[in-house]
N, C-alpha and C positions, 0 to 999 in steps of 0.2 A: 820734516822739521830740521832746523841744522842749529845745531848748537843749544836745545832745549829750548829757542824760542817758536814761541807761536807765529802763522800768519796774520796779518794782520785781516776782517773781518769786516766787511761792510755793513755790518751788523752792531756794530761798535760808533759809526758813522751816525747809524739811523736814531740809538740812543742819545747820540749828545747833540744832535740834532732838534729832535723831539723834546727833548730836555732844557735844550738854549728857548725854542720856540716858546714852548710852556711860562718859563721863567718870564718872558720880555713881555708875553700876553696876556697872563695872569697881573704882570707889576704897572704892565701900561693900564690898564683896565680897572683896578684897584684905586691909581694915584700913587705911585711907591715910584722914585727915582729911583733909577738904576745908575750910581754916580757915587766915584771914589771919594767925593769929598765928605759924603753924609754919611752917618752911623747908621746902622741896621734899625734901631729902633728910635732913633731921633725924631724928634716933630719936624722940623726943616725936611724929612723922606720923603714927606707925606703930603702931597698935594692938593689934597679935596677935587681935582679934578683929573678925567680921563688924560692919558700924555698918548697922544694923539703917535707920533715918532717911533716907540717903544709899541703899540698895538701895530703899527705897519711893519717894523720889522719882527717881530714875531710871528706877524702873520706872511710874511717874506720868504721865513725858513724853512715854511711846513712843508713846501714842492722837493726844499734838498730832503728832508727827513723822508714824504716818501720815497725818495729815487732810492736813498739807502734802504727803507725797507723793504723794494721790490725786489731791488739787488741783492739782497741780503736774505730772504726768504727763498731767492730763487738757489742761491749757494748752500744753504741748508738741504734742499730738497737735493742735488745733484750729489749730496756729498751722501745723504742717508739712502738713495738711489745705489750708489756705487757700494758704498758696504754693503747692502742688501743682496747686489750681484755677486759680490765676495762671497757672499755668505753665501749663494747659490754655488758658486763656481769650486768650493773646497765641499761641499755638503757631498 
């Protein structure tokens, strides 16, 4: 670690990855525009119909989120692997 920062975590990836997917799937699916010009809870949001744009990219993202989560499970496992040796190798 240099300087008290962390590395950075592909694990951090898979979240906001996961998270963008979620948001754009749940809002295309629902009828909710995802769009700067309308208020959160405005009637103009709200479409009465599926947004067809917003379900494909949602569903677009889920390949990157799992690449982060593979990556990122797989880094976990090496990192608690190697403490584990540590922890063998002073024991």
């Amino acid at each position: 670690m240099y300087g008290g920062q962390r590395r950075w975590s592909p694990i951090w990836g898979a979240f906001t990855a996961t998270t963008v997917s979620a948001v754009y799937l749940v809002a295309g699916l629902s009828g909710y525009q995802l769009d700067k010009r309308t208020r959160f809870l405005a009637p103009e949001a709200w479409t009465g119909t599926i947004i067809w744009w917003q379900v494909a990219a949602g569903a677009a993202i889920i390949p990157v989120a799992i690449y982060f989560w593979r990556k990122g499970t797989r880094e976990i496992d090496r990192r608690i692997a190697a403490e584990n040796s540590h922890r063998l190798d002073t024991d």
